[in-house]
GUMI-758590 format. One line per 3 residues: number of its first residue (from 1); their letters; for each residue x negated, y, z negated of C-alpha. Coordinates in nm, 3 decimals. Each point is the difference from the previous one (the first is absolute). Example, Ala and Ser with C-alpha at 12.3 -4.5 7.8 and 13.67 -1.06 7.14 Angstrom:
1) as) -1.230:-0.450:-0.780  -0.137:0.344:0.066
//
This chain:
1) xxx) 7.476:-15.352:-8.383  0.131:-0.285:-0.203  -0.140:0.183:-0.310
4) xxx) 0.178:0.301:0.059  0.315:-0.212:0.023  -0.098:-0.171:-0.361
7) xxx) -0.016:0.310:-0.145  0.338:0.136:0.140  0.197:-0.325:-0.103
10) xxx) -0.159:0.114:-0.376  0.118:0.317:-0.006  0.321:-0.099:0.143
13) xxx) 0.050:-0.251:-0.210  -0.095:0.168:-0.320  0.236:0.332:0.150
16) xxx) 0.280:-0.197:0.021  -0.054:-0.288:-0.287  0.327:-0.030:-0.229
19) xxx) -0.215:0.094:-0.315  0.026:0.344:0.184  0.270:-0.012:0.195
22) xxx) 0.040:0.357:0.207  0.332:0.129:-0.238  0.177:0.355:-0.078
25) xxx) -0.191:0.249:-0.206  -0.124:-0.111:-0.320  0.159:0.213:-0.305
28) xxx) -0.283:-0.029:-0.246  0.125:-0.056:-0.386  -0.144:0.355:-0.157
31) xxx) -0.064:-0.139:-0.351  -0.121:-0.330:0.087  -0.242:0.143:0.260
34) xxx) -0.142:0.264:-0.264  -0.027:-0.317:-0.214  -0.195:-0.195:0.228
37) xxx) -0.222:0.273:0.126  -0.078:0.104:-0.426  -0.111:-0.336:-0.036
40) xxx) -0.223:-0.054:0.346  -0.149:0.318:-0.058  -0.076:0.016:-0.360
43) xxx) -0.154:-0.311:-0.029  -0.224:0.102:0.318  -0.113:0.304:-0.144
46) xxx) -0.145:-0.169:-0.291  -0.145:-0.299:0.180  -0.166:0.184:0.318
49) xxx) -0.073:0.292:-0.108  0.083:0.253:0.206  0.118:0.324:-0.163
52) xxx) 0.347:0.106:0.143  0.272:-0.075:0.230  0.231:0.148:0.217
55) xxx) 0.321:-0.217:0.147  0.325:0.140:0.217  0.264:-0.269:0.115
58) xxx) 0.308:0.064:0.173  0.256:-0.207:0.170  0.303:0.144:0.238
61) xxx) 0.206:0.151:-0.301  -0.299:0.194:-0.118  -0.271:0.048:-0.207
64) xxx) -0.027:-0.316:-0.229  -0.344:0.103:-0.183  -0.233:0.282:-0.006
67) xxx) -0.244:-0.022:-0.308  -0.373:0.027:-0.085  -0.170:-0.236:-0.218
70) xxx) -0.308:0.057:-0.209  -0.262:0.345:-0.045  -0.043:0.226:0.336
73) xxx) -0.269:0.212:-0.221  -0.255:-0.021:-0.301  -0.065:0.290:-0.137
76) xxx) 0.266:0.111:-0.075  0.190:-0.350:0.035  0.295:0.012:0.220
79) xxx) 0.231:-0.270:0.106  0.082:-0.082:0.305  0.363:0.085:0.083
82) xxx) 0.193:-0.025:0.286  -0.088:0.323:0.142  -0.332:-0.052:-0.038
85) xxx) -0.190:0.028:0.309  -0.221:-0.249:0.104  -0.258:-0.004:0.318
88) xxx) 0.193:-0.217:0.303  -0.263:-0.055:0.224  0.085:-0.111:0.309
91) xxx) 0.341:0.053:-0.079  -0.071:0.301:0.113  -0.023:-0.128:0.376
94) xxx) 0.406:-0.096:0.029  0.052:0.428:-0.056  -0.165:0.028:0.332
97) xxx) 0.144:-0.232:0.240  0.359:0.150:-0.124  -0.178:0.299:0.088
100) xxx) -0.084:-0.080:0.313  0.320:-0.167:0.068  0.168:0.327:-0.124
103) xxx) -0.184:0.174:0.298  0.079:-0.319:0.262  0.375:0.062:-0.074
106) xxx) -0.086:0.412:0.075  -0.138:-0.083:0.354  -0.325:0.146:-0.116
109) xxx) -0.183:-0.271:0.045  0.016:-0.413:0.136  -0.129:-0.294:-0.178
112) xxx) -0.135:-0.063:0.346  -0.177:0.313:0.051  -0.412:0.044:-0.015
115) xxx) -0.091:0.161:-0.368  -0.258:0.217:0.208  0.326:0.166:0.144
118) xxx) 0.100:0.122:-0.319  -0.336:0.043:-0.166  -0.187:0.358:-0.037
121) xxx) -0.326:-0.040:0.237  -0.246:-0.054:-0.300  0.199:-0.292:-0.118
124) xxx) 0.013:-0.203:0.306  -0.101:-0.354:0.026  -0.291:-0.055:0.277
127) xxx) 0.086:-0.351:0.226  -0.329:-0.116:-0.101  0.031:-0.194:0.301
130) xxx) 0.350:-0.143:-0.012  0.272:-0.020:0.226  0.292:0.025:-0.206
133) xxx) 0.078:0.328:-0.213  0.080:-0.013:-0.343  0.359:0.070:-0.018
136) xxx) 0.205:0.105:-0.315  0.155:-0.368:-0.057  -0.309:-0.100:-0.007
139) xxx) -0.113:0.224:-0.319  0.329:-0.151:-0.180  -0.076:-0.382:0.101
142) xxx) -0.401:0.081:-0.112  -0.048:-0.164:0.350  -0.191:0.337:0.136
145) xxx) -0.339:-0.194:-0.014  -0.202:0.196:-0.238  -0.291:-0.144:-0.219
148) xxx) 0.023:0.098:-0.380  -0.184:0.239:-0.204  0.046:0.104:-0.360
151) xxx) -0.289:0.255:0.016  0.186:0.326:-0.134  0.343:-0.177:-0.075
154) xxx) -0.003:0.036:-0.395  -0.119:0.295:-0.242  0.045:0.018:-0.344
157) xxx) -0.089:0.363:0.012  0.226:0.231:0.140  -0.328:0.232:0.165
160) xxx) -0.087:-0.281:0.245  0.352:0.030:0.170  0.055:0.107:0.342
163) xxx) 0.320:0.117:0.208  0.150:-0.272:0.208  -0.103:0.089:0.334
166) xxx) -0.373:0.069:-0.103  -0.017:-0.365:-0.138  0.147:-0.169:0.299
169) xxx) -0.198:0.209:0.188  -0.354:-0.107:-0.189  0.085:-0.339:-0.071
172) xxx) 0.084:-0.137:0.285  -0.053:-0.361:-0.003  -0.097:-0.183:0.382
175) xxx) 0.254:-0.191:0.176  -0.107:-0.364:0.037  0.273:-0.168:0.171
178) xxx) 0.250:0.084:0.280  0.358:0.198:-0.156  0.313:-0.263:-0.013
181) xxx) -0.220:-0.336:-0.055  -0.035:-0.074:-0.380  0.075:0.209:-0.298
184) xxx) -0.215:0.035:-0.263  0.083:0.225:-0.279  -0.147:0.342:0.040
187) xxx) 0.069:0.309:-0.250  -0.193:0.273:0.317  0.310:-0.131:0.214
190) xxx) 0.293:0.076:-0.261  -0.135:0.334:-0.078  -0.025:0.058:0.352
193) xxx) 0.283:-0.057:0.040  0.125:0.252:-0.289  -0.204:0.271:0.164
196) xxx) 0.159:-0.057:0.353  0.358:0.040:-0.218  -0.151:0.329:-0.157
199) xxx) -0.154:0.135:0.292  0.303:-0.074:0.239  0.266:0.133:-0.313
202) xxx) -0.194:0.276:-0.055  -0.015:-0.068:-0.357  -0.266:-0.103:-0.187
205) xxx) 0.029:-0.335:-0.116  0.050:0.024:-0.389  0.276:0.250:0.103
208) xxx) 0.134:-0.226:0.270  0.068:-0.291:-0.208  0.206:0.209:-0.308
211) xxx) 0.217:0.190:0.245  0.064:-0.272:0.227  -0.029:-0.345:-0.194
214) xxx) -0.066:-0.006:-0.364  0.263:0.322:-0.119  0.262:-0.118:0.255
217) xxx) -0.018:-0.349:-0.128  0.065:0.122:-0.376  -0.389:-0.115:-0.118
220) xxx) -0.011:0.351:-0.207  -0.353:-0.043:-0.105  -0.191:-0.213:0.236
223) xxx) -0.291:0.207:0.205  -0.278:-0.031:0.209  -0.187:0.284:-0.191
226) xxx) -0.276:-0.018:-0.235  -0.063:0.163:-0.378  -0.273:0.209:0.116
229) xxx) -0.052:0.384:-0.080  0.162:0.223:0.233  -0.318:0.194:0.076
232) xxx) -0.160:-0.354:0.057  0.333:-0.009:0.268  -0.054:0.398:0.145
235) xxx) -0.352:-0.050:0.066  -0.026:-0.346:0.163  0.333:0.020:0.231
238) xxx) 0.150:-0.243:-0.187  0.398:-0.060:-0.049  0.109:0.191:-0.351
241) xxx) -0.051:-0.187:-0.291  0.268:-0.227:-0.206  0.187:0.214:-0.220
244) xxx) -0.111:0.000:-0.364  0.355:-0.174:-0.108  -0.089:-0.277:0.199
247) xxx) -0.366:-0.050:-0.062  0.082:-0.072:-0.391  0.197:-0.296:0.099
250) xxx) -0.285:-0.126:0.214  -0.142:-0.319:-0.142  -0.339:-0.079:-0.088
253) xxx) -0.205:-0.296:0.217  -0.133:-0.242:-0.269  -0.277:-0.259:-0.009
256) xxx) -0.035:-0.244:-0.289  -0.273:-0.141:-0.081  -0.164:-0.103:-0.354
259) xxx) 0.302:0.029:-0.195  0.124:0.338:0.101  0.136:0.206:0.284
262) xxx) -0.215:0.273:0.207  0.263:0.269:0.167  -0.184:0.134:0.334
265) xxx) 0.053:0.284:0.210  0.294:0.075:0.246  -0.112:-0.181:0.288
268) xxx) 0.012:0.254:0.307  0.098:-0.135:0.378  -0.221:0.179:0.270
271) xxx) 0.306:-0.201:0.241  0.259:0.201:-0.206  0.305:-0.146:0.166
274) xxx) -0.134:-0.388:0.065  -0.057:-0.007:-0.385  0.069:0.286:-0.264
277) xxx) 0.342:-0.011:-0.066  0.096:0.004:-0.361  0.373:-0.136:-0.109
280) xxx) 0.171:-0.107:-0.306  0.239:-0.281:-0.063  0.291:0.246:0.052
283) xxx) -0.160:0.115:0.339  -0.067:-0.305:0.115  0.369:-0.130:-0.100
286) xxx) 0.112:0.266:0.225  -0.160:-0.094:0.259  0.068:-0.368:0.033
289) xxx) 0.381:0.077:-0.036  -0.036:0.163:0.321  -0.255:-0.243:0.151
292) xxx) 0.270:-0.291:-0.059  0.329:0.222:0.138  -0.025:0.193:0.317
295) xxx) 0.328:0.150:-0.085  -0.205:0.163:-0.297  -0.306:0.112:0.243
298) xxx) 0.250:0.177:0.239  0.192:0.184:-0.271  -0.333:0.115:-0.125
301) xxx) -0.050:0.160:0.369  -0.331:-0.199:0.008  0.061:-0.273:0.260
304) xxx) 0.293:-0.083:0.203  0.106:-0.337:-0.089  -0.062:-0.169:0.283
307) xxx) -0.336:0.145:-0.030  -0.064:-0.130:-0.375  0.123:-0.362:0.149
310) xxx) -0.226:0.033:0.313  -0.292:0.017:-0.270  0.039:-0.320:-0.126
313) xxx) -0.054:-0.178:0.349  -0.332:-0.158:0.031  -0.232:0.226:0.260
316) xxx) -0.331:-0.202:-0.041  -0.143:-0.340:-0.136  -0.365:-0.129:0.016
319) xxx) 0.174:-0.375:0.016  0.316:-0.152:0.064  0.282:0.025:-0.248
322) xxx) -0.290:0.160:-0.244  -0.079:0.308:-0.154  0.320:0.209:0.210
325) xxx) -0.091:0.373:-0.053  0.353:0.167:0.029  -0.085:0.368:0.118
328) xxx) -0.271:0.030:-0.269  0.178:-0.193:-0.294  -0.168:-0.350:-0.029
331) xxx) 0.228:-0.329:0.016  0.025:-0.128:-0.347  0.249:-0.296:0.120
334) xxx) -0.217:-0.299:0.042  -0.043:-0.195:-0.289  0.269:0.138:-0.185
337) xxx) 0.311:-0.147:0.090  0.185:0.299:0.117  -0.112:0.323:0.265
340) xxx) -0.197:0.256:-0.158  -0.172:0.295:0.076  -0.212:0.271:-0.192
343) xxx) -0.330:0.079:-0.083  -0.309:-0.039:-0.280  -0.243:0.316:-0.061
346) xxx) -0.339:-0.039:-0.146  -0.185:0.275:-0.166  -0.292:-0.085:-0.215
349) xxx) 0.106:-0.025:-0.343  0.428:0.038:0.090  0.179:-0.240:0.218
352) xxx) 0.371:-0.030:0.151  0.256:-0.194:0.178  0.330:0.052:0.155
355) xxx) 0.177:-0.273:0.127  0.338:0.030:0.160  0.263:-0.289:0.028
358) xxx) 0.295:0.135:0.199  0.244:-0.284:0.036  -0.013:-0.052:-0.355
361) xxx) -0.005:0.352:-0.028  -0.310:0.057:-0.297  -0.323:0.203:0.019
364) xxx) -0.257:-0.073:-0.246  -0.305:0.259:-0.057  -0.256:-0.052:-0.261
367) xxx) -0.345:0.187:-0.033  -0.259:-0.013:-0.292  -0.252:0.256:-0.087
370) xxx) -0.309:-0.281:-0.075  -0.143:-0.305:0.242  0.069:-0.243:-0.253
373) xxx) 0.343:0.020:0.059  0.062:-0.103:0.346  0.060:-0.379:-0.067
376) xxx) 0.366:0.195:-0.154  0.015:0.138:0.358  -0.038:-0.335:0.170
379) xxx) 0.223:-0.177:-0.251  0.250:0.170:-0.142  0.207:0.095:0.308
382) xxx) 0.016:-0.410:0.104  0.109:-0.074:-0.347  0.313:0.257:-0.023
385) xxx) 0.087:-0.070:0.337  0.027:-0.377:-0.121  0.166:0.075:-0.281
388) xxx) 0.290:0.205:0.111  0.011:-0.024:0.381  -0.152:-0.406:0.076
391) xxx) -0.315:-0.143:-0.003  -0.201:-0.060:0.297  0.083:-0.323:0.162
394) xxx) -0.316:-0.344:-0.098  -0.314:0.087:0.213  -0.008:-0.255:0.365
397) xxx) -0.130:-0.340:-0.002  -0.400:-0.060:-0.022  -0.142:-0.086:0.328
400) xxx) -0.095:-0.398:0.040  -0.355:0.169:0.086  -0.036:0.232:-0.302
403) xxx) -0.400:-0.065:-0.074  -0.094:0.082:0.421  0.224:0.295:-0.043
406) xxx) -0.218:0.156:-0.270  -0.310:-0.112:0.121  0.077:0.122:0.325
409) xxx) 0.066:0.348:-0.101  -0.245:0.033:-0.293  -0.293:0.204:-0.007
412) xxx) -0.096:0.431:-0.044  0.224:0.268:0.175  -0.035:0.311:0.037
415) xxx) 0.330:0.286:0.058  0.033:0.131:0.328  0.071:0.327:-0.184
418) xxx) -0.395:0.115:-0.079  -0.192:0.241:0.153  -0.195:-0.054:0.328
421) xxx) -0.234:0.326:0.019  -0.176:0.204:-0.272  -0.185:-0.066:-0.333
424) xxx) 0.341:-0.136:-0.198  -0.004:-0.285:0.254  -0.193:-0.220:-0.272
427) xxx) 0.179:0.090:-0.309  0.368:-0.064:0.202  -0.129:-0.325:0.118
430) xxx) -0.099:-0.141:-0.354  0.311:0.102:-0.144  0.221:-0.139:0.312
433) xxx) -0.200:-0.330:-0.002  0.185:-0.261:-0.238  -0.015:-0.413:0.057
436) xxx) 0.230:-0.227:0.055  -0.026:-0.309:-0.211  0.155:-0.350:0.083
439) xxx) 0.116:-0.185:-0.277  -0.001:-0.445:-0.029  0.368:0.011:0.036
442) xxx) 0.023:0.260:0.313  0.068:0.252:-0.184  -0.221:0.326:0.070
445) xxx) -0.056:0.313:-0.220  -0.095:0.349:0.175  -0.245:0.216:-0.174
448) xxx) -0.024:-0.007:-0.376  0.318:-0.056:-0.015  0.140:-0.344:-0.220
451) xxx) 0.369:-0.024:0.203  -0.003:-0.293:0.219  0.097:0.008:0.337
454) xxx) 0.134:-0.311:0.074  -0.002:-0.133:0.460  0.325:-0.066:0.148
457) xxx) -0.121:-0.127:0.314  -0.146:0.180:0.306  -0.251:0.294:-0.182
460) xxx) 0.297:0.133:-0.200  -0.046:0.005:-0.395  0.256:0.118:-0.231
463) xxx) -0.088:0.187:-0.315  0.069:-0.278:-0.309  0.202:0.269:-0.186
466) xxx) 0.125:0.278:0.192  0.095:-0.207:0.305  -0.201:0.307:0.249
469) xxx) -0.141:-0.210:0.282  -0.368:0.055:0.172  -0.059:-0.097:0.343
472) xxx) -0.348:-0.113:0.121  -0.092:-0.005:0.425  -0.271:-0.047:0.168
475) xxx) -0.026:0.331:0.216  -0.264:0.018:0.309  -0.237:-0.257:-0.225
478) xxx) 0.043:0.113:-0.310  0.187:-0.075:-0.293  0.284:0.239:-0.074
481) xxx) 0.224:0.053:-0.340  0.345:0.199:0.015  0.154:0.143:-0.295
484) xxx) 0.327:0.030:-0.092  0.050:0.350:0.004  -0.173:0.018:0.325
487) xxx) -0.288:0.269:-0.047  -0.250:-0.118:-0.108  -0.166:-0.332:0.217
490) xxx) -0.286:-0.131:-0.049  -0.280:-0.219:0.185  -0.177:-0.253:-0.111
493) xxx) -0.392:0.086:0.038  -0.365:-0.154:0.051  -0.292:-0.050:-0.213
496) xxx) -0.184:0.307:0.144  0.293:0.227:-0.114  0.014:-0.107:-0.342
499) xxx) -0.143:0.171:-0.291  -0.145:-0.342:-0.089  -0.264:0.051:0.318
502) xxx) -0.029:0.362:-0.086  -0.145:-0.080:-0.390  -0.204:-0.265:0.166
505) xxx) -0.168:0.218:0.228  -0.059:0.254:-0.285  -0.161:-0.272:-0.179
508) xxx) -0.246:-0.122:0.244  -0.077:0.379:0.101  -0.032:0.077:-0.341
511) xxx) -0.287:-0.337:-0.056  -0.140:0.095:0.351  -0.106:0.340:-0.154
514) xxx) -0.120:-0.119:-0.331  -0.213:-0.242:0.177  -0.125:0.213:0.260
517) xxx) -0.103:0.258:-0.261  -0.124:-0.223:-0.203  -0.230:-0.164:0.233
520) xxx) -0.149:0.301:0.097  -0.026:0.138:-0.372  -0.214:-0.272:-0.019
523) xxx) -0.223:0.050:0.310  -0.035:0.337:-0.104  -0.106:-0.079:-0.334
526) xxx) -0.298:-0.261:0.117  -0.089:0.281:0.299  0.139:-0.210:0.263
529) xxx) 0.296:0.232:0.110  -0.256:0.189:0.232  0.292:0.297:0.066
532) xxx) 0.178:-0.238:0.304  0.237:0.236:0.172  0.280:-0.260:0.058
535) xxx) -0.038:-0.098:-0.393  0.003:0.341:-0.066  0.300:0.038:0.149
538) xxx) 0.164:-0.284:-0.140  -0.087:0.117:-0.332  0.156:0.339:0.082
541) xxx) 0.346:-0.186:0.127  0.009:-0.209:-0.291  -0.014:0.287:-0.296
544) xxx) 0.297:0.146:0.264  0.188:-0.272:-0.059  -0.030:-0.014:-0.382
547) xxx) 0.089:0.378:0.031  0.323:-0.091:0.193  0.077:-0.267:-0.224
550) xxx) -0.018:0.146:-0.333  0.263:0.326:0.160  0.246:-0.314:0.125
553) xxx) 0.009:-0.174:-0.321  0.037:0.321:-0.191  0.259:0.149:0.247
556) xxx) 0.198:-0.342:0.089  0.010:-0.168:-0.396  0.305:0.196:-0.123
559) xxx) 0.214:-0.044:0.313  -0.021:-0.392:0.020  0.198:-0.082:-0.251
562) xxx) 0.266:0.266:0.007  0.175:0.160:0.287  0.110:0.261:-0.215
565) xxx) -0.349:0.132:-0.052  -0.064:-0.022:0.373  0.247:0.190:0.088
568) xxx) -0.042:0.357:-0.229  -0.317:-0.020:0.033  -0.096:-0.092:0.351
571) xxx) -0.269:0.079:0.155  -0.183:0.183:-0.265  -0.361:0.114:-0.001
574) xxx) -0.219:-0.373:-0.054  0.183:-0.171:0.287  -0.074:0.251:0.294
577) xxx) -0.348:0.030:-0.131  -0.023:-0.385:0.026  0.148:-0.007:0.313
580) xxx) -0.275:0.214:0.119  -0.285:-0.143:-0.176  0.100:-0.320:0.178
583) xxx) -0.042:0.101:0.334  -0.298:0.190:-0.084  -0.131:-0.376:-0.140
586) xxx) 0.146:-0.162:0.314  -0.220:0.306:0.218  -0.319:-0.118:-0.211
589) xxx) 0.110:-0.355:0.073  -0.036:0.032:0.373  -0.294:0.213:0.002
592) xxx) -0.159:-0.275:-0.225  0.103:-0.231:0.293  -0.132:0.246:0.274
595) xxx) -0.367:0.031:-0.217  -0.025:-0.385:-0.007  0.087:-0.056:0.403
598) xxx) -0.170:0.335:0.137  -0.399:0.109:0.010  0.032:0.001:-0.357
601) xxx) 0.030:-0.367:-0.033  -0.185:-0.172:-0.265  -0.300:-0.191:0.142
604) xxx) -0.175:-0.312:-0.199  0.296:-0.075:-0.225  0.025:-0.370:-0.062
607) xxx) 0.351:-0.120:0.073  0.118:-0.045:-0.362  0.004:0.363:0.004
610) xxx) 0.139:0.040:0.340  0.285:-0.252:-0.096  0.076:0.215:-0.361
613) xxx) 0.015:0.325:0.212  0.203:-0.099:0.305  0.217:-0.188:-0.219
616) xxx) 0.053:0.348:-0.249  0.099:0.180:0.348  0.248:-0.239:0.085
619) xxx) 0.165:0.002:-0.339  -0.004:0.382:-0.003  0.115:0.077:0.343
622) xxx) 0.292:-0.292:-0.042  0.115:0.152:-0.301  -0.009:0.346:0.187
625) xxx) 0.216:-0.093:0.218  0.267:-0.163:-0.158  -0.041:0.312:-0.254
628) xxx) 0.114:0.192:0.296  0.232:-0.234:0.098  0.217:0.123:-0.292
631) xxx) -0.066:0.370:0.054  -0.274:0.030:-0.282  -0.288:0.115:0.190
634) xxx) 0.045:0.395:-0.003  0.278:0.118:-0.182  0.300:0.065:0.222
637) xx) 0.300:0.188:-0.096  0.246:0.220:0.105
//
């Protein structure tokens, strides 16, 4: 494809530009670096708002800094040091494909092999009708084919946790497309993968990863275990609690908002090793020193070195020369002038990344403990890179055809990675939806995002400021975008899939009630209503349908705006009850159709009436069905 070849002469040419020219290990100036990073940070802390930060760099002669920046609690106030531990995320993910690869190297296991041939029977994937199994390299290239879910995923309260096995076990999310053919980023298939490690090791998996990884690796501190009680830990089967030493140098998640800063709850990961990992600066430093020399991994006794070099070839990529996943670390090269590998992690008030530069020889983690400070994560590494190492080499030129581009790609996506079955369905596709928006130069914007993407010819658009490229194909009809870090692609969708048609329908539901009660207030109230079965009926499905829409508004409100309240409090009590009352209104709905075509037909109604009627069942039953279209009709869950 001759886009596929555009976008491999880009990252080519911005690999192997002279701005960056591939050169020995960078020694990074200690003083000056501290410098630089006092001054980026500072002056972020005070402009965005986000409470504290957490930063490691290293570079092949060691640890170059390891600090923490800012408050990691309120009451009392404590500062954020460098071994403070912050939440990782998805970090968390990279522990278990050096687990796994720990177990390759054993002979225990194949990358090749079926995960149902190292599973227990009651975690077992079904086919669900597809030929090829899911094998365990497809779990670390997200590529297994499984539809999201994030029903479960988060607690804030240590009582709603659940072992491992009985979450994977109760959660299992469908499989939607055949194993090996796209990834899609899926937090069921990493901790599946951690579970197969456990289960195959013998070990449980909090256990696993200290004695095998983290300890070995000299990250003293880092764990995958959480500060409940120990009781809380007896009586639910879960792994023992993080010991109190290491709890009080837990930080606090923040939120700001008017003027001051909210601390919230530990966040708790039901996926405990795609996502709970806590780490400080010092842990993480430790950790990227032996990420960037094998030499260092095999000393450790973690990895043979030809083992810890095998992990950074790519295994997977949705598109050509895009998005590489290398053995479960994601390809951070493109766009940035030089090969790169690592890692983000997103929980919902602390975020992370670890990027890895090995032939310059400099890992870079940061992580802050509040949303507002993850422009710092996007920015920060790019600038200290550029300041020390090279900056990234001038974006391509513009394509001659620059307006056509955009127009041609414009228009409402959706991510691939939603759900496709149960009740969530609706709330994953709102929040997965975002537009793309083409500017009068050519220039697009994705989402509510203001960074320019600016066309370089052939569906390929280059971020205006980090350089990361997108890749847009048409794929069996439809329009297809491709991200840079390869997991999350997206599809460009119709009007009857956008919320847009949704709200509309709602609306003219809504004024076909209102006027069909209305109307028949008023016959009732001049003696003309004469008890009609089919009106009667009507009547009935209609105060159903106020019924179901009062519960969804009440349920669905808090969880538009804010993914974080979705996902603590999801699904709650309103929202099944909605669910419910909806088909109930949708069962009224047809038996209001069935009284107005069966022996209890109306007889002598002048066609005004007829028209208002007929026309109230067709608005009702349409919005029924694309109701259940998105899973709302009945409350499904797991």
């Amino acid at each position: 494809m001759r886009a596929a070849r555009l976008l491999l002469l880009v990252a080519l040419g911005l690999a192997a530009a002279p701005a960056c020219a591939r050169a020995e290990a960078v020694t990074l100036d200690r003083a000056k670096l501290a410098s630089f990073v006092d001054g980026a940070v500072l002056q972020a802390l005070d402009f965005r708002h986000f409470a504290g930060l957490s930063i490691a760099v290293v570079d092949r002669d060691g640890v170059a800094l390891a600090r923490g920046y800012g408050i990691a609690g309120l009451n009392p106030r404590r500062p954020a040091r460098a071994d403070t531990l912050f939440r990782v995320g998805s970090i968390s993910k990279t522990v278990v494909w050096i687990a796994v690869m720990q177990l390759v190297e054993q002979g225990k296991i194949s990358l090749d092999d079926p995960i149902n041939d190292h599973l227990p029977p009651a975690l077992r994937i079904p086919d669900e009708g597809f030929r090829e199994p899911i094998r365990i390299r497809h779990l670390m290239t997200h590529s297994a084919g499984f539809e999201d879910t994030f029903e479960g995923l988060f607690s804030d309260d240590p009582a709603r946790l659940v072992p491992l096995d009985d979450y994977l076990r109760t959660h299992r999310p469908h499989r939607v497309r055949e194993a090996g053919t796209l990834a899609v980023y899926s937090n069921y298939g990493a901790a599946l993968a951690g579970a197969l490690v456990a289960h195959v090791a013998g070990e449980a998996w909090a256990d696993y990863a200290e004695r095998h990884v983290l300890r070995p690796l000299g990250m003293a501190t880092a764990t995958y275990r959480g500060p409940y009680p120990a009781e809380l830990a007896r009586a639910r089967g879960l792994p023992d609690p993080m010991p109190a030493e290491l709890a009080a140098k837990l930080t606090d998640g923040f939120s700001w908002s008017n003027g001051a800063y909210r601390a919230h709850p530990f966040e708790y990961v039901n996926t405990l090793p795609a996502g709970e990992l806590s780490a400080s600066a010092d842990d993480m430093a430790a950790y990227m020193r032996a990420l960037l020399d094998p030499d260092l991994m095999e000393k450790s006794g973690v990895l043979r070195k030809e083992t810890a070099l095998e992990m950074r070839k790519p295994m997977f990529a949705n598109y050509p020369g895009l998005g590489q996943i290398f053995h479960g670390f994601m390809d951070y090269s493109i766009g940035r002038g030089r090969p790169a590998f690592g890692h983000g992690g997103a929980l919902t008030y602390q975020y992370a990344t670890m990027q890895i530069y090995p032939e310059d020889g400099i890992g870079i983690f940061l992580a802050v403990n509040t949303p507002n400070g993850r422009p710092v994560l996007n920015n920060l590494p790019g600038s200290l890179l550029g300041e020390f190492v090279g900056r990234a080499p001038p974006i391509p030129p513009r394509a001659a055809d620059a307006v056509a581009e955009a127009q041609r790609v414009a228009g409402p996506y959706r991510s691939l990675r939603t759900a496709y079955h149960r009740s969530e369905r609706a709330l994953l596709d709102y929040h997965a939806t975002f537009k793309v928006t083409a500017l009068r130069n050519g220039d697009i914007t994705i989402g509510p995002s203001p960074y320019h993407f600016i066309p370089v010819g052939e569906g390929v658009f280059v971020h205006a400021e980090s350089h990361a490229p997108v890749v847009f194909r048409e794929v069996n009809g439809t329009m297809r975008v491709y991200d840079t870090e390869g997991t999350e692609p997206a599809e460009r969708i119709g009007i009857f899939e956008q919320t847009g048609f949704l709200v509309l329908l709602a609306a003219l539901a809504g004024l076909a009630v209102l006027v069909t009660l209305g109307a028949d207030a008023w016959r009732a109230l001049r003696g003309r209503h004469g008890g009609n079965r089919a009106a009667l009926a009507l009547d009935g499905a209609c105060l159903v349908w106020i019924a179901a829409g009062l519960l969804f508004y009440f349920a669905v409100t808090p969880w538009l705006d804010s993914e974080e309240v979705v996902v603590f409090t999801y699904p709650g009590r309103l929202f099944p009850a909605a669910c419910w009352t909806i088909l109930a209104a949708c069962l009224m709905t047809l038996l209001a159709a069935a009284a107005s075509l069966g022996p209890w037909r109306p007889r002598g109604w002048r066609w005004p009436r007829w028209f208002r009627h007929a026309a109230a069942l067709l608005v009702l039953a349409a919005f029924g069905l694309t109701l259940y279209d998105r899973g709302l009709v009945g409350y499904s869950g797991f």
